[in-house]
VEXDRENNU-469886 format. One record per residue (C-alpha): x, y, z; residue in three letters. Coordinates in steps of 0.2 Angstrom, whole numbers, plus 5000, padded with zeros to 4 digits. Layout:
BEGIN
XYZALA...
***
This chain:
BEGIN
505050175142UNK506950215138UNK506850375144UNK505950315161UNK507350185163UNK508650305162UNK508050425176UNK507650295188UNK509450235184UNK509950435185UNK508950435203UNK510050275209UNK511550315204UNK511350485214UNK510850415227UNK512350295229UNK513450455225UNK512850535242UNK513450395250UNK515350345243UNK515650555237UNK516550675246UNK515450855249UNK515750995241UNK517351065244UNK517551245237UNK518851345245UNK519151475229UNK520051495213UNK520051375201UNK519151215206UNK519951035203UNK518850895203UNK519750725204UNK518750645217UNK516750605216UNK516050755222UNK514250785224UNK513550985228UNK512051035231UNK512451215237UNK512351395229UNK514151435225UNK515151575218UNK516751545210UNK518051645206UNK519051525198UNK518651385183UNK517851215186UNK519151085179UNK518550935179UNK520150805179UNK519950615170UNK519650545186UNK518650665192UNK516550645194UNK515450805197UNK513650785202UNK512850955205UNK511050925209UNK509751055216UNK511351195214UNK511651355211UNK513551405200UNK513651585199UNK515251615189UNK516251785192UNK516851815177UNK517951995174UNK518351955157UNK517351875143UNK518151695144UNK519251735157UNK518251585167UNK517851405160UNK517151245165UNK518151115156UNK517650935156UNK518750785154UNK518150655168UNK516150655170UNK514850815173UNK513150765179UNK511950925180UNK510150885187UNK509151045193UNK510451155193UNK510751345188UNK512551385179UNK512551585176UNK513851725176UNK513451855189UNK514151995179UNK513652065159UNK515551935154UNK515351795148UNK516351615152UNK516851465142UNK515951275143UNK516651125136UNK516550945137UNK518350865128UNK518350705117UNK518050535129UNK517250645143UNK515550615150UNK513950755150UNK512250735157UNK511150895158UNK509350885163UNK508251015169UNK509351145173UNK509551325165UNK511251375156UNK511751555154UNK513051685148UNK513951565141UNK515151575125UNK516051725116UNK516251785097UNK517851685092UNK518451565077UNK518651425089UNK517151345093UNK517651295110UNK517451465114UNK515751495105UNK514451435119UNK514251245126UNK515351135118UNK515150965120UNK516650865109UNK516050665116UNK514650565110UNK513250485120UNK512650645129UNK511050665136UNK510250845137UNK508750865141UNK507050965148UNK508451115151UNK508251305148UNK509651395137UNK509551605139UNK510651725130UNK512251625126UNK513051655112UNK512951475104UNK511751365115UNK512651215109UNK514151175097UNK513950985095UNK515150885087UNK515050725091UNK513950555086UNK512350475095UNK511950625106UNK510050645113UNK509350835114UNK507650835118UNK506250955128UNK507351095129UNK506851255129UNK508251375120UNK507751575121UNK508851735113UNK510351645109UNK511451675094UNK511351495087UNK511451315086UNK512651185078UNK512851005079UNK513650915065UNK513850735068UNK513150545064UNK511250485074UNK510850615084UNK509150645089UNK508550825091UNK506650825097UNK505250915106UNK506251085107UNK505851245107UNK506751385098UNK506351565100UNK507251715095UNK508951645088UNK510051765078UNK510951635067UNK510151455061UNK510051305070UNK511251175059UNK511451005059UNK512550895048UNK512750715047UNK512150535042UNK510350455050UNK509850605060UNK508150645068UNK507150815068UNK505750795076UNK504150885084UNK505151065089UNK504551225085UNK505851355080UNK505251535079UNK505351705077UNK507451685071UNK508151825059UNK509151685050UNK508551525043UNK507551415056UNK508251275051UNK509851215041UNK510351035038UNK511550955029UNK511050765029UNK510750585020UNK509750435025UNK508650565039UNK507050595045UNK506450775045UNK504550765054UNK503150865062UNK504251025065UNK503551185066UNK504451315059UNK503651505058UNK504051695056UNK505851645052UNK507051765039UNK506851565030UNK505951405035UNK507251255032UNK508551255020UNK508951075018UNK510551015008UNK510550815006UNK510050644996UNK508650525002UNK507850585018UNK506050595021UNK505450785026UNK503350735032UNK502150805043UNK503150995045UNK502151145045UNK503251285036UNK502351455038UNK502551665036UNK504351635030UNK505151705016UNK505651555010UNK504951405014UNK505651255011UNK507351254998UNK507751074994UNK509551044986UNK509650854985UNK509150684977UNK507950574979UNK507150664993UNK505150625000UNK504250775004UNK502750725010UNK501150775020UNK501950965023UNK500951115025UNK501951285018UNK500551435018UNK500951605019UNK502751615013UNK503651714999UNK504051544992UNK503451394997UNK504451244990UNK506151274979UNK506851094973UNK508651084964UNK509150914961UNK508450754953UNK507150614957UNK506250694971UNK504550624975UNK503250774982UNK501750704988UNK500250755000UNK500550915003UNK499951085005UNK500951234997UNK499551354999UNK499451565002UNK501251584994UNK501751724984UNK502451594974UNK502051404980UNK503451294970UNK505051344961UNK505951204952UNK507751264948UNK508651144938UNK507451014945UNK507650854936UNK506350704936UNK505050804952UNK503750694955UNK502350824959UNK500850704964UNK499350734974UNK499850904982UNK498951094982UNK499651224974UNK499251364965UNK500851444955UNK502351344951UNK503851414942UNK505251324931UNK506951394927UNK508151294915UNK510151344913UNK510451404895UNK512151454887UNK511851504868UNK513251484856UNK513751564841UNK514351474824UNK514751494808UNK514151374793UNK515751294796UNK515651254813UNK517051404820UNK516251494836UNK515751684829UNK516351804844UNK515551964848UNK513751934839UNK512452024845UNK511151904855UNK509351964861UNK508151834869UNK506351874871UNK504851784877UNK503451754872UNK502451904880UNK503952024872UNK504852044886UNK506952044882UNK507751934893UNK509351924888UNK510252054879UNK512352054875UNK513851994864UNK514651824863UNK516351784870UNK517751704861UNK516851534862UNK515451604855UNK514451584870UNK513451714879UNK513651684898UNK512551554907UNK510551604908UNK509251554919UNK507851564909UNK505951554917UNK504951444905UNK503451384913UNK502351464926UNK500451384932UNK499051444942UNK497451344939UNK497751374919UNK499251364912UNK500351474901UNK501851474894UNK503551574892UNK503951464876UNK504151514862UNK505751614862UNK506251744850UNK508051744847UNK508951894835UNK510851864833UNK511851994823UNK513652034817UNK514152164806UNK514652064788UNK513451914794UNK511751914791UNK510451924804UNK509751764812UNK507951774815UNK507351604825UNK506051544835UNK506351394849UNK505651324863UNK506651284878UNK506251134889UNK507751074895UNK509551144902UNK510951164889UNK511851234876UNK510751314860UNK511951324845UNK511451484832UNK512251474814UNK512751634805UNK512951644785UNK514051774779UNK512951924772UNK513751894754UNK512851734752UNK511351734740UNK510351624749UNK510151604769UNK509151504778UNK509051564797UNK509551394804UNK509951324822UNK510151184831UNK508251234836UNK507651274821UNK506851094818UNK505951114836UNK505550934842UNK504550904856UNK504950744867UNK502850704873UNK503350524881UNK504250494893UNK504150644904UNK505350714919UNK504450594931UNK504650424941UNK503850274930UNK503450154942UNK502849964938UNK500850024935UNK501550174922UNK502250014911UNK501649884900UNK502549744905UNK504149844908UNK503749914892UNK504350114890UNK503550224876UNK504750344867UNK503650484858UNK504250624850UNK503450774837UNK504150894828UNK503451054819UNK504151024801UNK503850864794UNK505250704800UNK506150584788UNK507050494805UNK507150484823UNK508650374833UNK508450374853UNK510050334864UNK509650254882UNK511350204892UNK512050084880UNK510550054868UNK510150174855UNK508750104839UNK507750194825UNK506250234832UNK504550214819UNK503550334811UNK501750374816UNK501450514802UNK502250634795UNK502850734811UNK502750594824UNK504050464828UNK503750314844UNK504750174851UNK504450044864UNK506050024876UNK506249874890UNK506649974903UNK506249804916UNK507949774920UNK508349974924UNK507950044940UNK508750224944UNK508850404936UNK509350404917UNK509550514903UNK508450484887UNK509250574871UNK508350574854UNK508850634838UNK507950704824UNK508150754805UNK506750854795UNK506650794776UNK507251004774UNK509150914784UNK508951024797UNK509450904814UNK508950944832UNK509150844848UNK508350844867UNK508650764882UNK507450704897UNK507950624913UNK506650484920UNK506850384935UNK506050204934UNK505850094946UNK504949954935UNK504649824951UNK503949954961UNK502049984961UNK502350144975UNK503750234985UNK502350314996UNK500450295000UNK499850444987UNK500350314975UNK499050194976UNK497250204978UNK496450284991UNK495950135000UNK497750065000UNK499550095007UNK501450075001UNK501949915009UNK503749885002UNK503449964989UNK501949874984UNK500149934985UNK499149824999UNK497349835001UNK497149935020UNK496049825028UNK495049905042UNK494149805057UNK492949935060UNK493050065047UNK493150105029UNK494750145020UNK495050315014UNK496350435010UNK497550285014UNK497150285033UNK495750185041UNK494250305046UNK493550205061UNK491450195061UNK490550255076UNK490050055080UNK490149885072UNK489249795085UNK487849825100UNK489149805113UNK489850005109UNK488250075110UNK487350125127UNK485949995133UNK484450075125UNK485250085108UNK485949955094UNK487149975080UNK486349995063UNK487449895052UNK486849995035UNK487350155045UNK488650095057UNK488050215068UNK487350195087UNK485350215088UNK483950215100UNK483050055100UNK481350055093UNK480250035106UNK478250095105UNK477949965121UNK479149875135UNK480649915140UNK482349955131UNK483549835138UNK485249765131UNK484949845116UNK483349755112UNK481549805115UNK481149665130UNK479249615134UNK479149485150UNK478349355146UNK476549325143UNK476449525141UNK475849605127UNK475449805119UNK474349745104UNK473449575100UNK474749565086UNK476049535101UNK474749375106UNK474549195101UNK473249185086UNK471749165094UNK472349265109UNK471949465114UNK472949615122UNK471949615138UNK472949735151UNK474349695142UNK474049515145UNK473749375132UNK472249305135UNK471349145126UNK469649215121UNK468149065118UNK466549085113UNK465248975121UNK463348965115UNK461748945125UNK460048905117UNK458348965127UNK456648925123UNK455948775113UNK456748735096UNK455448715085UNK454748795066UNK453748965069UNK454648965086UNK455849105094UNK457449055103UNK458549155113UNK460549125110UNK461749215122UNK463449205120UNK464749215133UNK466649215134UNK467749075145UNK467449165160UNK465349165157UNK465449355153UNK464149415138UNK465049465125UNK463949595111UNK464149615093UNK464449435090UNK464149385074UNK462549205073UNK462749115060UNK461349015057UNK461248895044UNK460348735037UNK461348585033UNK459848535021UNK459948665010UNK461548785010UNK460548905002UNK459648935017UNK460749055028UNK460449185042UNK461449315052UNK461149375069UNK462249515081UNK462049495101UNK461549645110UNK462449725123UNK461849575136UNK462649455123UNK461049405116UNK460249395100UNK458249335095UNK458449205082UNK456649125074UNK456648965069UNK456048945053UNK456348765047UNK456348615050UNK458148485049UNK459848495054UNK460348685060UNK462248755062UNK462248875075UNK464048975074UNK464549125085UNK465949205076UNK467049375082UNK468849405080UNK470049365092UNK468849255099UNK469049065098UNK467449015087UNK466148925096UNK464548825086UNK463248705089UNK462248595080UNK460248565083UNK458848475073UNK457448545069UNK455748435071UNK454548445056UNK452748515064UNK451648345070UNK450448265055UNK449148145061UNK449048105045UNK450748065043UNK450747955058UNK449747855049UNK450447825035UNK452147795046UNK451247665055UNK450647575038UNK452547585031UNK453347545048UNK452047385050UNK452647355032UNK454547375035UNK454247255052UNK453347115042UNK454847125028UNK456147105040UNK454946965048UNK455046895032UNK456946925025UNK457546855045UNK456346705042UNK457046685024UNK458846725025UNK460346715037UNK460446825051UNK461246975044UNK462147055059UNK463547195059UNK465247165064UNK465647305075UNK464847375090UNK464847565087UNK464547715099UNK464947895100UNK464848025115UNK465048205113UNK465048295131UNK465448485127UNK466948505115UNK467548315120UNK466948195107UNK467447995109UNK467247865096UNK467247685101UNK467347535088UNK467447365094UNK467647215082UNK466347095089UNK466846935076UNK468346795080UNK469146865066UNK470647005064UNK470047145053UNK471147255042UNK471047425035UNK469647485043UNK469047675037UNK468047775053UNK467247935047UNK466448075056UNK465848245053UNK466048405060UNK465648595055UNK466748705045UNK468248735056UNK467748645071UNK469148525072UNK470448575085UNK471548425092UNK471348215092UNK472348085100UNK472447995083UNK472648135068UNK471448125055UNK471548155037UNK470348325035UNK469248345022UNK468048495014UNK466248425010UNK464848565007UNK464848725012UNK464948725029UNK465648515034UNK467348445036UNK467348265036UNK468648185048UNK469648015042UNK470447885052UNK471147735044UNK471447565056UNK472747465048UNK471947305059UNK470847235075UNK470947105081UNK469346995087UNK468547065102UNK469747225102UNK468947385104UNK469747545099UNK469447715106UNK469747895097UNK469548045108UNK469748215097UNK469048395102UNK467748515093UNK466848675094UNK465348575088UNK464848405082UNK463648315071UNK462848155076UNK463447985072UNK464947925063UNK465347755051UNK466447625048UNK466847545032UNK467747385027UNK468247305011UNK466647425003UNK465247385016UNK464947525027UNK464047525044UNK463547685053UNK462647725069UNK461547905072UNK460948005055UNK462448055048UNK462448165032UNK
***
């Protein structure tokens, strides 16, 4: 966006210079700008291009050819303002000239090419373009075959998109400047930077026969570079700046940090002679690659390296030793003899002591890793003087410093061979390290030390606190130390003495930053990041959390899927839409209403017919006379009178439930049924998906004359009872005019009170088959009775006199008569049960 506002503003400000400026104005020699001057010409100068404090140069769409005779005979020297937009600057012969802009002057260069310029010469004026003012813009240019592309010393200068190709070098040394998006190719000498809160960002820098890359800095960020086939990668000299993101390849060596509190993080160095050398203290190496090296990390006097979640395969450790030579009195013993030799007999040091008794500073190789681990340590250390006798001592090293060696003189009856080593005491706790807030217990530090002879006490000395420490057993020694107010590096000393007296002493250095939980991401949990240095759960709207970075699922909802698929939620992942019938639509499978693929798609009751729903019914039709020994025909037919075959008749007596028969329609949707009793017969039609339809008949009993005439005796004797009872007793007459219609599946029940009087709690009953109940204007309360009966109940809180009530309710088949009861008297109409 800022880079967009500034060439707009480039373009007007042109634009207004065409119309205010004189043209170019050229006439030879030496050429004196103190006017606004804009050219847009190919020019050949003879002379230089002074550029007076007053003066404004615009050379857009140009071409400067300089006609140099002699290397810097010609220069371009700005002290007013030098805008360069598309424009070539070249000498026309093999010399070279001179380019500089002077301190208050103003330089813009963008997409123009620079060449020839600068010569071999102690001032760097005269070493390529020198630029000497801050707030300079240069960029998208080509730089070919100077000599230094650029010698930058000033502050707040932007070079970017450039493109610099067979030069000798590079410098800029100043504060803020930016430096991204180059390319570098083919340089003899380094590029350097130097200065406070630079950037280094996104270039690649190649093929140079010097390092790729030198930078002297603090408080800088050092990211997504690209540096390869270089004599070195980056050689990097400086306190707390963050080197991220860089790949560091096919150099001899990679990446040499000299510096303090650094953070190298998420690097790549493959296919170097070395890939990471550290000297300095508390740097924090994390997520990175240091693969393919001869040897992947060197630490060189490196002090508290935090090594954390990084490949590698070999790492190296060299400490600075100095061995001193004393007698049991304490005086230095010059001239002894001193061999060192590791623990694989190999003589590293070999030579005589000086005047101090000091042999000169070592760098000893003590550790070296690749998967498993082994160990230089222990040393073997022979010192010798003639009229001394011989020490003889074994020691490991694990820190820098001074190892002091005690002779006895060879008339002594007794030695013991005796250094400051000979007790060796190794610190296990705390290590070279960074402890952050989760490494402590409640600020709490443990100091642990072991040594290989048996201990009678151990002090330890932390800035300006020092305590006994307690013993674990006979060779082990701990102390818990508050380090909660601390934060920093610091040096940890402890001192031991062996119940033998012999003393020895080491040193570690530990940062500890007790309120911090993280100084980068690798120090939390995978599914967390370094937020102000505490470790906050990464929350991810559509994703999971790994590797400290969201990783996004393919779909969290339909709306990202196409419109035949959905999102699986246990997947997160986009899939077709099940879909054996209809149509895949909005990421559902959509029927239009009322169609169907299978019955299950249907209404109970309902069938698939042509993918329609349809209400299948059952209806009966009874041929040929219902009576015992006869043969009827039933046919059974659908709603639309259509025979329907394999229907199951069930033919029962309500009599006697024993008494049960089945029949199957034929193909015409008939079946033969014999009659073979008299009584109340259920007829039920039954098939699935098919709404079941039933019928009830009665069965006469075969005519007895002989029974008609013992009827006739019992019904005269009935008529002459009730003669009697009317003549003898009050008229007994029911209260209620009952009657029942049944006209297919409608059925009405009418009850009408025929007193003056109200009644209350009236109970109506009827019967139905099994089943046959479907719907009623007033609900009943249903009830199972037999086999084969449901008995329907209405209750008639009250009626008043003369009121008749009507219930209307729908069945597949009926039974004749119903009753009505009140306050335990029932009376009934038809036969009933």
């Amino acid at each position: 966006m800022k880079t967009g506002i500034f060439f707009a503003f480039l373009l007007t400000f042109l634009l207004l210079l065409h119309l205010v400026s004189a043209d170019c104005n050229y006439y030879g020699g030496d050429w004196l700008i103190n006017e606004t001057v804009i050219c847009n010409e190919t020019l050949t100068l003879n002379g230089s291009i002074l550029i007076d404090t007053s003066g404004h140069l615009t050379l857009e769409n140009a071409t400067i050819l300089m006609n140099v005779t002699s290397n810097g005979g010609l220069r371009i020297e700005v002290n007013g303002t030098l805008m360069l937009v598309n424009t070539t600057i070249r000498s026309v012969t093999d010399k070279r000239y001179l380019f500089y802009a002077n301190e208050g002057s103003n330089l813009t260069i963008y997409a123009s090419t620079i060449k020839g310029v600068g010569v071999s010469s102690g001032e760097p004026k005269k070493r390529g373009l020198y630029i000497g003012t801050d707030n300079v813009k240069i960029t998208s240019n080509e730089f070919l075959e100077n000599f230094y592309a650029l010698l930058i010393y000033s502050s707040n200068n932007t070079v970017a998109g450039n493109r610099f190709l067979s030069n000798t070098g590079i410098v800029i040394s100043g504060d803020n400047n930016l430096f991204y998006n180059n390319l570098i190719q083919g340089q003899v000498n380094e590029l350097y930077m130097s200065g406070a809160n630079i950037t280094v960002a996104n270039n690649n820098i190649s093929g140079n026969s010097d390092n790729g890359l030198r930078i002297k800095t603090e408080y800088s960020l050092i990211f997504n570079n690209t540096l390869s086939d270089n004599e070195n990668g980056v050689l990097f000299e400086g306190n707390q700046t963050n080197i991220t993101g860089n790949t560091i390849q096919s150099n001899k060596k990679g990446l040499e940090i000299s510096g303090d509190r650094n953070i190298i993080y998420g690097n790549l160095l493959k296919n170097n002679d070395i890939g990471l050398i550290i000297q300095g203290s508390d740097n924090n190496i994390s997520g990175n690659d240091i693969i393919d090296n001869s040897l992947d990390i060197y630490l060189f006097s490196a002090y508290d390296t935090s090594i954390k979640n990084t490949t590698y395969a070999t790492l190296q450790r060299n400490y600075s030793v100095v061995f001193k030579t004393l007698n049991l009195i304490g005086y230095p013993v010059s001239n002894a003899n001193i061999k060192l030799i590791d623990s694989f007999n190999r003589s590293v040091y070999s030579g005589l002591t000086n005047s101090n008794g000091e042999t000169p500073q070592l760098m000893v190789t003590v550790f070296y890793e690749n998967g498993t681990s082994y160990d230089y340590n222990p040393f073997f250390v022979n010192t010798s003087k003639e009229g001394y006798k011989t020490n003889e001592s074994v020691i490991n090293i694990k820190s820098s410093g001074y190892v002091e060696i005690f002779l006895n003189k060879s008339a002594s009856e007794t030695h013991v061979n005796q250094t400051n080593a000979t007790l060796n005491i190794i610190l296990l706790s705390p290590e070279n390290k960074t402890y952050l807030k989760g490494d402590l217990t409640d600020g709490i530090l443990l100091v642990n030390v072991r040594g290989d002879a048996n201990l009678s006490r151990c002090v330890y000395f932390l800035e300006a606190t020092s305590g006994n420490m307690s013993k674990t057993d006979n060779a082990t020694f701990d102390a818990e130390v508050n380090v909660s107010s601390m934060e920093g590096v610091y040096k940890l000393s402890v001192v031991c003495k062996s119940l033998a007296g012999a003393t020895n002493s080491t040193i570690v250095w530990f940062t500890v930053y007790p309120a911090y939980e993280c100084f980068s991401d690798y120090d939390c949990e995978s599914n967390e990041i370094c937020e102000n240095h505490e470790c906050v759960r990464l929350e991810c709207e559509c994703g999971y959390a790994e590797n400290h970075e969201c990783v996004s699922y393919e779909c969290c909802g339909d709306e990202v899927c196409s419109s035949e698929e959905y999102c699986n939620l246990n997947t997160h992942k986009c899939e077709i839409v099940p879909c054996k019938c209809g149509e895949r639509k909005n990421h559902e499978c959509i029927l239009e209403p009322g169609h169907c693929c299978t019955d299950a798609q249907c209404e109970e009751n309902e069938t698939c017919v042509n993918g329609i729903c349809v209400e299948q019914i059952l209806s009966l039709e009874i041929s040929g006379e219902i009576a015992v020994g006869k043969i009827v025909k039933i046919k059974v037919s659908d709603q639309d009178g259509n025979p329907v075959e394999n229907v199951k008749i069930e033919v029962s007596y309500v009599d006697d439930p024993e008494k049960k028969y089945e029949y199957y329609t034929d193909i015409n949707g008939v079946a033969d049924v014999p009659v073979l009793y008299a009584g109340r017969v259920q007829i039920v039609a039954r098939k699935a998906n098919y709404v079941t339809g039933f019928t009830t008949e009665d069965v006469p009993e075969p005519f007895n004359w002989f029974f008609l005439v013992e009827a006739a005796a019992l019904i005269f004797s009935i008529i002459m009872i009730v003669f009697i009872l009317l003549k003898l007793l009050p008229v007994i007459r029911s209260p209620f005019r009952l009657e029942k219609t049944v006209s297919g599946t409608s059925v009405m029940l009418k009850i009408k009170n025929r007193t003056n009087k109200k009644i209350f709690d009236m109970k109506v009953v009827d019967y139905v088959p099994r089943g046959s109940f479907m719907r009623c204007n007033i609900k009943p309360e249903i009830e199972h009775v037999g086999s084969d009966i449901d008995m329907l109940k209405w209750t008639i809180l009250e009626l008043n006199p003369k009121e008749e009530i009507v219930i209307q309710y729908e069945a597949s088949g009926s039974l004749k008569g119903f009753s009505v009861e009140v306050d335990g008297r029932e009376y009934k109409i038809g036969k009933g049960l």
